[in-house]
C-alpha positions as CSV (number, residue, x, y, z in Angstrom):
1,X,1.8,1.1,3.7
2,X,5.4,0.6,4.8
3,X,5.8,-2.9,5.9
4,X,9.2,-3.9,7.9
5,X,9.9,-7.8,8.2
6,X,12.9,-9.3,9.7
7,X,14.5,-11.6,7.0
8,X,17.4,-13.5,8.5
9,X,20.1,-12.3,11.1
10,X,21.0,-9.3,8.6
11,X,18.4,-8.7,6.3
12,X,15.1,-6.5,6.5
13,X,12.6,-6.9,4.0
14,X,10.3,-3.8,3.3
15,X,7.6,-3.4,1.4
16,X,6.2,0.2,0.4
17,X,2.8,1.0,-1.3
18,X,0.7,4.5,-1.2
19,X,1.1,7.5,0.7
20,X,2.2,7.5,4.4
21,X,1.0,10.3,6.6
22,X,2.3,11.3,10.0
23,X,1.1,8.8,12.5
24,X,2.7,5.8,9.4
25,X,5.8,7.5,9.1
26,X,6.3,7.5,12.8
27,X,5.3,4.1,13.1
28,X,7.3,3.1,10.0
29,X,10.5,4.9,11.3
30,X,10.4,3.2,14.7
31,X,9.6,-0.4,13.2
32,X,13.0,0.3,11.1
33,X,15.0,1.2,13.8
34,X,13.6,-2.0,16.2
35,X,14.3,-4.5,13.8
36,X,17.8,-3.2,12.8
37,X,19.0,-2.9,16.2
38,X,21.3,-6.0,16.1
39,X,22.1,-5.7,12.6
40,X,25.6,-5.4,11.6
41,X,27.0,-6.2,8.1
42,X,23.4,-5.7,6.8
43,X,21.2,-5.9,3.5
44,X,17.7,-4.3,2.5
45,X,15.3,-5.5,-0.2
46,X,12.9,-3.0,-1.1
47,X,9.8,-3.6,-2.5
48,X,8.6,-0.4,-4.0
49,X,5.0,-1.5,-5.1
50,X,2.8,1.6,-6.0
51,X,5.1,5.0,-4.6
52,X,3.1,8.5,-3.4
53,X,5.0,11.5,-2.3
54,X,4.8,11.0,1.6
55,X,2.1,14.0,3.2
56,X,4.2,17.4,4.5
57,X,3.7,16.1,8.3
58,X,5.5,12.4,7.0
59,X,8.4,14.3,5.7
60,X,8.6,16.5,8.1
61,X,9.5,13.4,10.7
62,X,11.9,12.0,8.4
63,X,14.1,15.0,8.7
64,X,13.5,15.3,12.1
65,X,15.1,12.0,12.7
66,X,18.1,12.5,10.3
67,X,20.6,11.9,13.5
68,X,19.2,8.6,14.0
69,X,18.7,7.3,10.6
70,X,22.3,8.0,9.8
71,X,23.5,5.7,12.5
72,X,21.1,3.3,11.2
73,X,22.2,3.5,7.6
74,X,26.0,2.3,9.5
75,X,24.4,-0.7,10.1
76,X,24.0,-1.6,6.3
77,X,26.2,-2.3,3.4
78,X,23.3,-3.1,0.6
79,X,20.3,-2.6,-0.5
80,X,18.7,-3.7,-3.3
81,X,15.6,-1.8,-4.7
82,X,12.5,-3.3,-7.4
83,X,10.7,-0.7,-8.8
84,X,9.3,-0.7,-12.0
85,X,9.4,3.5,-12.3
86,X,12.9,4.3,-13.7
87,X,13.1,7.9,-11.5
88,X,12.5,5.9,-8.3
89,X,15.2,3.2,-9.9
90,X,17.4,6.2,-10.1
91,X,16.8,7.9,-7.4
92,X,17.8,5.1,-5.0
93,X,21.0,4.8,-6.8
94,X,21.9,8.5,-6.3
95,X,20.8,8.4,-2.8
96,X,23.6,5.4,-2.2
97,X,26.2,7.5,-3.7
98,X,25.4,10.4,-0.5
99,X,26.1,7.3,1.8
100,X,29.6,6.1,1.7
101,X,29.8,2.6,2.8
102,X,26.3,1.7,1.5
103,X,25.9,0.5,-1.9
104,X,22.3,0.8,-3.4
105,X,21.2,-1.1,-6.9
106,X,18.4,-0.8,-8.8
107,X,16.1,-3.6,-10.0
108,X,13.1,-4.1,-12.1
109,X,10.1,-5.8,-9.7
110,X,10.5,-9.0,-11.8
111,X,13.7,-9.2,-11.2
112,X,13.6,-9.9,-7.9
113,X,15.6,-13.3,-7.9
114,X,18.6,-11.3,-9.8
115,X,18.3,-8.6,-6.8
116,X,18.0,-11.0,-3.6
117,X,21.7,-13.1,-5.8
118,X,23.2,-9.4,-5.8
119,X,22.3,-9.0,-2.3
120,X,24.3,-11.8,-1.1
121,X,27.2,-11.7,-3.8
């Protein structure tokens, strides 16, 4: 499940839980780039609930839309990420050092009210 809501003018909220195939990574991809389309200035809580690798097919549409998501990741300065796996906390960190201009954190899922504060500082 990837799960996209619209939290504010410059927030997105999304939720991820399982495996995605294809067919959810196409839909997930396109729900990203709908709601961020009048984003500017923007933050990202992720909710990392229960991570699977994505299916072959699912990752295979990712890096066919590298072009795009690029532009989208322009659109954001932060994003905080709960996880309570330390490789996925780490991960996420490394991945906001290949993106200048977007700065990713960490959090434990219980810490959500510490992530949301370093969202908005």
């Amino acid at each position: 499940m990837f799960n996209i809501t619209r939290n504010g003018a410059n927030r997105l909220d999304i939720e991820l839980s399982g495996k995605l195939n294809t067919d959810e990574m196409k839909v997930a991809l396109d729900d990203l780039v709908n709601k961020s389309q009048e984003i500017e200035k923007g933050i990202m809580l992720y909710d990392v609930i229960d991570f699977h690798l994505p299916s072959l097919g699912a990752i295979a549409i990712e890096f066919s839309r590298i072009p795009a998501m690029f532009g989208l990741i322009k659109k954001f300065d932060r994003a905080a990420v709960l996880s309570d796996k330390a490789w996925i906390k780490k991960v996420s960190e490394l991945e906001g050092a290949m993106f200048p201009g977007l700065e990713i954190k960490a959090f434990d899922r219980d810490q959500r009210a510490e992530a949301e504060a370093w969202l908005m500082s």
